[in-house]
C-alpha positions as CSV (number, residue, x, y, z in Angstrom):
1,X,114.6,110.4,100.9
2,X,117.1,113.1,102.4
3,X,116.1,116.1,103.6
4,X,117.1,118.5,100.9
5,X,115.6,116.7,98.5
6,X,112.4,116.7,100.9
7,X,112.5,120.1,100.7
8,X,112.5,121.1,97.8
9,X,109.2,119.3,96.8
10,X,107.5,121.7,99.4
11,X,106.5,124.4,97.2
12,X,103.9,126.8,98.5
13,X,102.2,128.6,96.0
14,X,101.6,132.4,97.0
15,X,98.6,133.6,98.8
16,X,97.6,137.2,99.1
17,X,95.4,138.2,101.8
18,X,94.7,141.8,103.3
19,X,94.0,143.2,106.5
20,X,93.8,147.1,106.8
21,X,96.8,148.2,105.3
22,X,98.7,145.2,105.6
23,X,99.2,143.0,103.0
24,X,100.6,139.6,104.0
25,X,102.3,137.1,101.6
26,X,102.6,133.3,101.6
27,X,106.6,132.1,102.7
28,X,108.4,131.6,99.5
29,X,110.5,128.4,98.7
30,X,112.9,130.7,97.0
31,X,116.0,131.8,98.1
32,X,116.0,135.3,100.0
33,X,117.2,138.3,98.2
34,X,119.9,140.8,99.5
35,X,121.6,139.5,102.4
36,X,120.0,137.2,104.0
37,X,122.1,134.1,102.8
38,X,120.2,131.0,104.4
39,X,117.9,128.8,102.5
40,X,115.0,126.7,103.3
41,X,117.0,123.7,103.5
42,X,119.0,125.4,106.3
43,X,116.8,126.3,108.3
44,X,115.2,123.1,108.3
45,X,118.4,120.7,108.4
46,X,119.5,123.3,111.6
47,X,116.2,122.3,113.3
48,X,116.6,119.1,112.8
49,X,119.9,118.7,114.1
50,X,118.5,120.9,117.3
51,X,115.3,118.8,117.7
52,X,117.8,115.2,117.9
53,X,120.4,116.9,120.0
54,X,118.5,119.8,122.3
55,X,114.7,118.6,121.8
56,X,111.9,120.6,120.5
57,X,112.0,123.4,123.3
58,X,115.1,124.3,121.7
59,X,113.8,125.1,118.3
60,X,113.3,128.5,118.3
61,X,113.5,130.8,115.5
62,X,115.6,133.5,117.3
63,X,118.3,130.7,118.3
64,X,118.7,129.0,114.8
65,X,119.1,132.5,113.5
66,X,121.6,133.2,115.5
67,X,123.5,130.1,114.9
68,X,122.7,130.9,110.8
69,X,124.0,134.1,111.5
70,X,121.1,135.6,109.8
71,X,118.1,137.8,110.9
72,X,114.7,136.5,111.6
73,X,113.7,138.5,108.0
74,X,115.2,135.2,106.5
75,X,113.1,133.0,108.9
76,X,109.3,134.2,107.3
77,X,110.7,134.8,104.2
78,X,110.7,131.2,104.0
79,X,108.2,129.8,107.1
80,X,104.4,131.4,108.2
81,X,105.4,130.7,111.7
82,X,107.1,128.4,114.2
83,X,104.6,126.1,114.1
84,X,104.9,126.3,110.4
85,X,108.8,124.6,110.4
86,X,107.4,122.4,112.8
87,X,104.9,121.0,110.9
88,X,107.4,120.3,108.3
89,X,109.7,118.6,110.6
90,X,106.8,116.3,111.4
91,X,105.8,115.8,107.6
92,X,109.2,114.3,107.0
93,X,109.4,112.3,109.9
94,X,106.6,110.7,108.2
95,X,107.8,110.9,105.2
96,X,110.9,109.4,105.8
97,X,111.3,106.5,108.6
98,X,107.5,105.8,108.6
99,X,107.2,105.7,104.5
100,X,110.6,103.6,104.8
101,X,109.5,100.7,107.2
102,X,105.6,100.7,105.1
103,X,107.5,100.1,101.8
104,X,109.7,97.5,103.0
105,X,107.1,95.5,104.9
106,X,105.2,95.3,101.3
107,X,108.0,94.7,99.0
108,X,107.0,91.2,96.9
109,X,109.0,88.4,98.6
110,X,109.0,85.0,97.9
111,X,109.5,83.5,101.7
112,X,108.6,85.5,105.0
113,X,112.4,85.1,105.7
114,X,112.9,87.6,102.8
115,X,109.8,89.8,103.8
116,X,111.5,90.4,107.3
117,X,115.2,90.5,106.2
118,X,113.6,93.8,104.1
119,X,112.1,95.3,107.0
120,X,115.5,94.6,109.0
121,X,117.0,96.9,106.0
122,X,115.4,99.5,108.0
123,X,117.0,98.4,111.6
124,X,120.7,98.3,109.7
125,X,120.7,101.2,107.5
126,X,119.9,104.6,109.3
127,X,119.7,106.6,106.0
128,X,116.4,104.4,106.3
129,X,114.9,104.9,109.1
130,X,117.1,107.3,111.5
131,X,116.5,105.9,115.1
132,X,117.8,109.3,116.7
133,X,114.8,111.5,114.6
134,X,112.5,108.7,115.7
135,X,113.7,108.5,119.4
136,X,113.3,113.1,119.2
137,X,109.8,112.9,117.7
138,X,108.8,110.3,120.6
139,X,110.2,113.0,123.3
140,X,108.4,115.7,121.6
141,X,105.2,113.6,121.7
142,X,105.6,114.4,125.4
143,X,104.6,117.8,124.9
144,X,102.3,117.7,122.5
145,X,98.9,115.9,122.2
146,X,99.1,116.6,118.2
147,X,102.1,115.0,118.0
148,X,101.0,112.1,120.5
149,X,98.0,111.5,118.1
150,X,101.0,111.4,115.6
151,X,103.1,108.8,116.3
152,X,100.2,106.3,117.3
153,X,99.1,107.0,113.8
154,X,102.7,106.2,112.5
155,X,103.1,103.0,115.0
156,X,99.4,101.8,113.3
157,X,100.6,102.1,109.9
158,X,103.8,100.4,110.3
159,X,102.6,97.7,112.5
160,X,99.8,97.0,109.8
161,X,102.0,97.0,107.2
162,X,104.4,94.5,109.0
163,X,101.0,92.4,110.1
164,X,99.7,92.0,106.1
165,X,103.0,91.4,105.7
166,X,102.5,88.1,107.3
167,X,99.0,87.3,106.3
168,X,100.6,87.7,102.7
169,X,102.7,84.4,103.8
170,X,99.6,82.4,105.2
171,X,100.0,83.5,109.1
172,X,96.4,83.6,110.9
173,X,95.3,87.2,111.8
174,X,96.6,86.8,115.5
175,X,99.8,85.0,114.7
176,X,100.2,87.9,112.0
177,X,99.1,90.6,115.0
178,X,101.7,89.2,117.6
179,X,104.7,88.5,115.1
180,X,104.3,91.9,113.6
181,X,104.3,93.5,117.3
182,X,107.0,91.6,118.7
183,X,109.0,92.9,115.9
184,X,108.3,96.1,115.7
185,X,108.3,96.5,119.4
186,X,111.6,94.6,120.1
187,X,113.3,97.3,117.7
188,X,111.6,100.4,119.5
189,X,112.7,99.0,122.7
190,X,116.5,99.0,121.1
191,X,116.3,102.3,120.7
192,X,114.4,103.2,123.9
193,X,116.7,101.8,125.9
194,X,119.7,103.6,123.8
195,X,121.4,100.0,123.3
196,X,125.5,100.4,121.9
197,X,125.2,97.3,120.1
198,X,127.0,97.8,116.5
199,X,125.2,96.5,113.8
200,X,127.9,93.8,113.0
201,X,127.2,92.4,116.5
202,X,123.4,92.0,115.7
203,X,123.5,90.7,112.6
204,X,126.4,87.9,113.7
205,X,122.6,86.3,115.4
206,X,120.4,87.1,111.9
207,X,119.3,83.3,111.6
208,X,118.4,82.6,115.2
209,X,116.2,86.3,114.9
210,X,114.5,85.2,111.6
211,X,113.9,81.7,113.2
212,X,112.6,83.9,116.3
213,X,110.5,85.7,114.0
214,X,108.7,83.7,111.5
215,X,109.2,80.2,113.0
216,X,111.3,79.0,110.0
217,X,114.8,77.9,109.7
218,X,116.6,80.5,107.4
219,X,119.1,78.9,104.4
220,X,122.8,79.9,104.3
221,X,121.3,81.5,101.1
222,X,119.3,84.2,103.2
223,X,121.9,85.1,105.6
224,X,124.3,85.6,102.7
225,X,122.0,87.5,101.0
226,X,121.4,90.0,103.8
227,X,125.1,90.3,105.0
228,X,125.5,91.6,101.1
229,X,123.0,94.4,101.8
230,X,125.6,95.0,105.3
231,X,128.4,95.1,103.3
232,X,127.1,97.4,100.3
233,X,126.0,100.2,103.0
């Protein structure tokens, strides 16, 4: 899913509440009126871009308006708070490489070769599963237990998705455990330690990694299959 289209199934519907005089109003998902030219989807896409290439300390609503060159009017027209666009950077991180790796690992396959060659669509395709968003979210974890408590939940639900993906192909439960780790871990640790290896490179050793995987000699048939997927990116 890409991001605008992430946004625009946020819709908030109003909420009225008052306090004294003051009546406050829910962030709307429409566009500002008058001059205040940034959408949602701007702001958001800007603090993405900030939170991969600055880190979360650098989201601020003062410094992506400035960069928007728009007022911090057009900020809470759209957003409750800081903590309110942070929330939805968080809620497409999930939504995005978590949800892609889950639906992958439970795709119907006929061998376990197959099963992992669709997680590996994942590892080889970043509008997938964007290692650099990934890589952010684990340095904002840092600094925040609620995002800590996060990503454990994330790495749970992938790794049990990638586990019953196993089981599904007769693994015991601890074969299925230790298979799914390695894999999962093996690709975190690519990306942990910032590895320049082009995707061509990796995927020149596919069999010996699906034979390292599931213990099973891959056909011509499934590497051919998989370099198509390459070659259609």
């Amino acid at each position: 899913m890409c991001l605008d289209t992430y946004v625009q199934s946020l819709h908030d519907a109003p909420r009225h509440a008052t306090c004294g005089f003051m009546i406050m109003i829910a962030p709307q998902d429409e566009p500002a009126p008058g001059n205040i030219k940034a959408t949602r989807s701007d702001w958001i896409n800007l603090a993405l871009q900030t939170l991969i290439s600055d880190g979360i300390e650098s989201v601020r609503v003062l410094t992506l308006g400035q960069k928007l060159g728009v007022s911090r009017s057009s900020f809470y027209w759209y957003f409750q708070s800081r903590q309110d666009l942070l929330d939805q950077l968080l809620a497409h991180w999930r939504d995005t490489n978590t949800k892609a790796i889950v639906e992958r690992a439970g795709r119907p396959a006929e061998t376990i070769i197959m099963g992992v060659m669709n997680v590996f669509e994942c590892w080889a395709d970043e509008r997938l599963f964007d290692p650099r968003f990934d890589f952010a979210v684990r340095e904002w974890a840092r600094r925040s237990d609620d995002v800590r408590r996060a990503i454990d939940r994330a790495d749970d639900e992938r790794l049990d998705a990638i586990r019953a993906m196993y089981r599904r192909h007769g693994y015991a439960e601890e074969d299925a455990f230790i298979r799914a780790r390695v894999l999962y871990y093996m690709q975190i640790g690519y990306y942990v330690l910032d590895l320049k290896e082009p995707v061509e490179a990796r995927v020149s050793h596919l069999a010996a990694y699906l034979r390292a995987f599931t213990g099973q000699e891959p056909s011509e048939a499934d590497v051919a299959h998989f370099m198509r997927f390459i070659a259609a990116r």
